[in-house]
C-alpha positions as CSV (number, residue, x, y, z in Angstrom):
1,X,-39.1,-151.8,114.0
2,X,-38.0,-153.5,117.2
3,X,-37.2,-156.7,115.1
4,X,-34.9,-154.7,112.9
5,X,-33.1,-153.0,115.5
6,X,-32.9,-156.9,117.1
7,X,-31.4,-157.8,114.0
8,X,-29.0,-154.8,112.9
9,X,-27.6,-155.4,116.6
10,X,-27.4,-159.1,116.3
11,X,-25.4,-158.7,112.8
12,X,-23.3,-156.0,114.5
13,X,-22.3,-158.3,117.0
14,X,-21.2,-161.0,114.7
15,X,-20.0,-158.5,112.3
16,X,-17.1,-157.6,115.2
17,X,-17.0,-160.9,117.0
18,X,-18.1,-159.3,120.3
19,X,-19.8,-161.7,122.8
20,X,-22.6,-159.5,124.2
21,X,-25.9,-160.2,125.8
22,X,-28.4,-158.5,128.0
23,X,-28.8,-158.0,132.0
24,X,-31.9,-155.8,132.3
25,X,-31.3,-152.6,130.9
26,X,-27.9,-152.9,130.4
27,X,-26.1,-154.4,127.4
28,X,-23.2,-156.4,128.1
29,X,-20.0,-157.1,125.8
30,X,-16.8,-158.5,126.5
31,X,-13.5,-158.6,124.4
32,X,-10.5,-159.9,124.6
33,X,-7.7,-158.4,123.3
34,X,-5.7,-160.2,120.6
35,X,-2.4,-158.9,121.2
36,X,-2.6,-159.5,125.3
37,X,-5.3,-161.5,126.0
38,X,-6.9,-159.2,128.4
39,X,-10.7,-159.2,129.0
40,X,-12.6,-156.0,129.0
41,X,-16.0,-155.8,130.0
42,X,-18.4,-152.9,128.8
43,X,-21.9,-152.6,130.2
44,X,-23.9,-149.7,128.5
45,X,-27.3,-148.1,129.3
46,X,-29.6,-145.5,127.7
47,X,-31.0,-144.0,130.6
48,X,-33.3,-141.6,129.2
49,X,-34.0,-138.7,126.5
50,X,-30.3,-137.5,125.7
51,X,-28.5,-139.6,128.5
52,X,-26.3,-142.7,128.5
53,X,-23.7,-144.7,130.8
54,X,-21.3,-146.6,129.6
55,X,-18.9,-148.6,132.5
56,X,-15.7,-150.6,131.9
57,X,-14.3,-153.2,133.6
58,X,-11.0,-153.2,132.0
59,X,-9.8,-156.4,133.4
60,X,-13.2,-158.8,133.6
61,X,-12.8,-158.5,137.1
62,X,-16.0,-157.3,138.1
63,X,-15.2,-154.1,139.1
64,X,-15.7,-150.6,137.4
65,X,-12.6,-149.2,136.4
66,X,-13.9,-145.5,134.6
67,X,-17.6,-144.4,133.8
68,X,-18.6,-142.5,130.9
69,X,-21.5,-140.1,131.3
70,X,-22.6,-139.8,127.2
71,X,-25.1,-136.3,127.0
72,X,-26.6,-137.5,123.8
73,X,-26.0,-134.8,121.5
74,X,-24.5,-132.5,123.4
75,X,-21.0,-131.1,122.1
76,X,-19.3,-130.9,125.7
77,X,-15.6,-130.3,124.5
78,X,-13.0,-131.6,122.7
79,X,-10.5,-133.6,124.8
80,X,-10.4,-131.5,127.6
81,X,-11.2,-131.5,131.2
82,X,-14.6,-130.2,132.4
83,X,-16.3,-130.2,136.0
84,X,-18.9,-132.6,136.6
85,X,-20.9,-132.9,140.0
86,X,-23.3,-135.6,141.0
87,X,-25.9,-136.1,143.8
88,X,-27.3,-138.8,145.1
89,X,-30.7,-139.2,147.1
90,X,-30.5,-135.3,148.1
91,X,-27.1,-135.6,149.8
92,X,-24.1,-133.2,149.5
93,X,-23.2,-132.7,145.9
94,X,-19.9,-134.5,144.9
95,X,-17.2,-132.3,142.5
96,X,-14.8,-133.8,139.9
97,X,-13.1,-133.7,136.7
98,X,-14.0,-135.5,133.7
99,X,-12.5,-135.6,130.7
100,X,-14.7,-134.3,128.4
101,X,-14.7,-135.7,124.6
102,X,-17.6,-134.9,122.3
103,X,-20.7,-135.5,123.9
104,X,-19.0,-137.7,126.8
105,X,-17.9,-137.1,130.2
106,X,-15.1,-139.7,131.3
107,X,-14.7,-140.2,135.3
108,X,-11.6,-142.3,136.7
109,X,-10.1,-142.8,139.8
110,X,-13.5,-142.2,141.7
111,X,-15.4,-144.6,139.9
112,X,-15.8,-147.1,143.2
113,X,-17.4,-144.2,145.0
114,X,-19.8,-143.0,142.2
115,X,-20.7,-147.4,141.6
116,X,-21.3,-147.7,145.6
117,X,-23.4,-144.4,145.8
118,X,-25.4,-145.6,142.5
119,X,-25.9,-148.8,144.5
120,X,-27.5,-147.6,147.7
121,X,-28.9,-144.8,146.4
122,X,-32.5,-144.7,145.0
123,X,-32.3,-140.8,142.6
124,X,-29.2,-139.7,140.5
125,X,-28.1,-136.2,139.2
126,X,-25.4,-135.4,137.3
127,X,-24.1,-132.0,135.8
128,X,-21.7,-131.2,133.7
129,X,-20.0,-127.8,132.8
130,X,-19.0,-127.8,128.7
131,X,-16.6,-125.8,127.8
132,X,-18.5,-123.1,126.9
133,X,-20.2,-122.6,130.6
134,X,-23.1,-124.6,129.6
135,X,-24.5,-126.8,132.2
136,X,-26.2,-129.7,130.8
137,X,-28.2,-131.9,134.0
138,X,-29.7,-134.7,134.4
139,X,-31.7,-136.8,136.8
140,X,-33.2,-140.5,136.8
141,X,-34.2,-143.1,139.1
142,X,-31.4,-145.4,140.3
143,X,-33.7,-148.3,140.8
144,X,-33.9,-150.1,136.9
145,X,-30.0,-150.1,136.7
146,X,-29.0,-152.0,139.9
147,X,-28.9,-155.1,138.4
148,X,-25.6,-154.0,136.5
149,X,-24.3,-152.0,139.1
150,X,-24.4,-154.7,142.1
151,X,-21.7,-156.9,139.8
152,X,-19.8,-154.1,139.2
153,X,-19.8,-153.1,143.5
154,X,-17.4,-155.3,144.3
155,X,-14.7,-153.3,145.7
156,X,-17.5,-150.4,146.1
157,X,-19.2,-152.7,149.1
């Protein structure tokens, strides 16, 4: 199974012409777009049961320009902003907005903060309020994902 899955990947990959590879647990592609020849850089990670993180670097600069929380298949709303909280290592809760799309929750502006907190931090949770009321959280252990996060830190350091 793990060959086919290796396989469906690598044809996707060729299929769209994306240069991607592996750092850990995180998958790696860059793109360049056609029309202006900017670089984007997308590192993606399943981090466990229903939850996924998907950073950009929308410039191949090495820093994280928005996060995307992805709450598997959770419907969370449909383009819309929702509140969305993480806590790191025990500390003070931190509130936001994210816009909410299907099962993802999108975070700009504060992405520096959330990367350097990921960084030093050792146990993530995040929450996030659908637009129902549902809360949907989750919790994981910050340590297998650093090696993706310290390129993205940066201007987090």
């Amino acid at each position: 199974m793990k060959q086919i899955i290796i396989l469906f990947t690598a044809l996707l990959i060729y299929a769209v012409g994306l240069d991607a590879k592996t750092s850990g647990p995180w998958m790696i592609t860059k793109t360049i777009d056609e029309m202006t020849d900017k670089l984007t850089i997308v590192y993606t990670t399943k981090i466990k049961g229903n939850l996924s993180i998907v950073i950009y670097d929308e410039n191949g600069d090495n820093t994280a320009d928005s996060i995307k929380f992805v709450f598997g298949k959770k419907y969370l709303n449909n383009g819309e902003f929702c509140d969305f909280s993480y806590r790191i290592d025990g500390e003070e809760p931190v509130e936001t907005q994210a816009w909410c799309d299907g099962p993802s929750a999108l975070i700009e502006g504060m992405t520096n903060a959330i990367i350097r907190d990921m960084l030093y931090g050792k146990k993530m949770v995040v929450r996030v309020r659908a637009y129902n009321g549902n809360e949907y959280t989750e919790s994981f252990n910050l340590e297998s994902y650093k090696s993706g996060i310290k390129v993205l830190s940066g201007d987090a350091e």
